[in-house]
N, C-alpha and C positions, 0 to 999 in steps of 0.2 A: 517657324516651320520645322516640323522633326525632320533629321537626315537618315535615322533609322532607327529601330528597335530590337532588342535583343533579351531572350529566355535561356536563364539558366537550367540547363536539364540533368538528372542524375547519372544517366547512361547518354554518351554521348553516339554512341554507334546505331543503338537503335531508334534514338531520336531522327539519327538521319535520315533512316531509311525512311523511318516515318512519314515525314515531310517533303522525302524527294517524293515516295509515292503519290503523299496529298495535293503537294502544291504544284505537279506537273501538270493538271487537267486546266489548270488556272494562264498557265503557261509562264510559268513560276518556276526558277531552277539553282542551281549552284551556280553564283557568279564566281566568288570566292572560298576558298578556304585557306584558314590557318593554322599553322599547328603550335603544340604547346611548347615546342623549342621556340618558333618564332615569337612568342607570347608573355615567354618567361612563367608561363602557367595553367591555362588551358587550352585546349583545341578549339576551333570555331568554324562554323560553315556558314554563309553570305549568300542568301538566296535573295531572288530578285529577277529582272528583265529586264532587256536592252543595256546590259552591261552594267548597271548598278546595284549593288548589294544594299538590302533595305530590312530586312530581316532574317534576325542573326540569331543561330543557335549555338549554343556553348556548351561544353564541359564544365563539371566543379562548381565552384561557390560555394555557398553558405552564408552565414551571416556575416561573414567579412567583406565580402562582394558584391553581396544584393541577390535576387532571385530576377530581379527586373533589369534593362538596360536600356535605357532611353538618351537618343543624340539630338540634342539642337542644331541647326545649321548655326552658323555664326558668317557675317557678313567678310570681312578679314580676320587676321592672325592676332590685331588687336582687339576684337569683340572676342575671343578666347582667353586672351588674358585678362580680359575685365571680367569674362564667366566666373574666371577660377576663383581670382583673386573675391570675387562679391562673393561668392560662395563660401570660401573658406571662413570670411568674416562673417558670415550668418550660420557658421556652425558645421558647415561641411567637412568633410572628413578628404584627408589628399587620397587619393587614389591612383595619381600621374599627372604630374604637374605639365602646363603645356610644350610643347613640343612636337618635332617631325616623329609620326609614326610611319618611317620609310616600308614596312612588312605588307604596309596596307597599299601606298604608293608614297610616288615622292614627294607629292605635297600635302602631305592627309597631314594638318597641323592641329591638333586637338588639346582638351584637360578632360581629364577626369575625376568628379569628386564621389563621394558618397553622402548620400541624402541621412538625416535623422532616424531612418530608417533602415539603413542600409543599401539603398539600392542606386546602382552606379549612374548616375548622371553626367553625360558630356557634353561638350562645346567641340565643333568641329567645321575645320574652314580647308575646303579642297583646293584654294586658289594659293598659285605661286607667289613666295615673299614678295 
């Protein structure tokens, strides 16, 4: 099951606007936002409803990052470490090896690789160790 998807944009300000505009009539909104201090590199806004953010738009990228961002659920913290770990041995590229991304909340235990392609593929488990 996906947990969310995510577009790298070139202008991240006017993306926003964009999108608040669009996806309000949908009843579609900013759950979340991050910024590129918390990130360690770009900004992010977390749109979505009834409190979870399901579609992400970004700052930056390129070809190091991917253009695309696609999140698997993972059932526990161990179906993320088999994510990563099967991935890396089929070619993947590390991205963020698993771990608590506290910025997100305190249990968003995730990996991040990059696909043959570049495009950043995760594994992500919201449930407490």
């Amino acid at each position: 099951m996906l947990d969310h998807v995510g577009l790298t944009v070139s202008a991240f300000g006017p993306a926003k606007a964009f999108y608040d505009a669009a996806l309000a009539p949908l009843g579609i909104s900013v759950m979340m936002q991050v910024s590129a201090e918390e990130t360690g590199g770009a900004a992010f806004a977390g749109y979505g409803s009834e409190g979870k953010p399901y579609f992400w738009v970004g700052a930056g990228g390129g070809p190091a990052t991917g253009s695309v961002h696609v999140a698997f659920t993972a059932a526990d913290r161990a179906g993320v470490d088999a994510f990563y770990a099967a991935a890396m041995a089929a070619g993947g590229r590390d991205n963020g090896p698993p771990g608590v991304r506290e910025h997100y909340h305190p249990n968003y235990y995730a990996a991040f690789v990059l696909d043959p392609d570049g495009h950043n593929i995760e594994a992500v488990c919201h449930q407490p160790a």
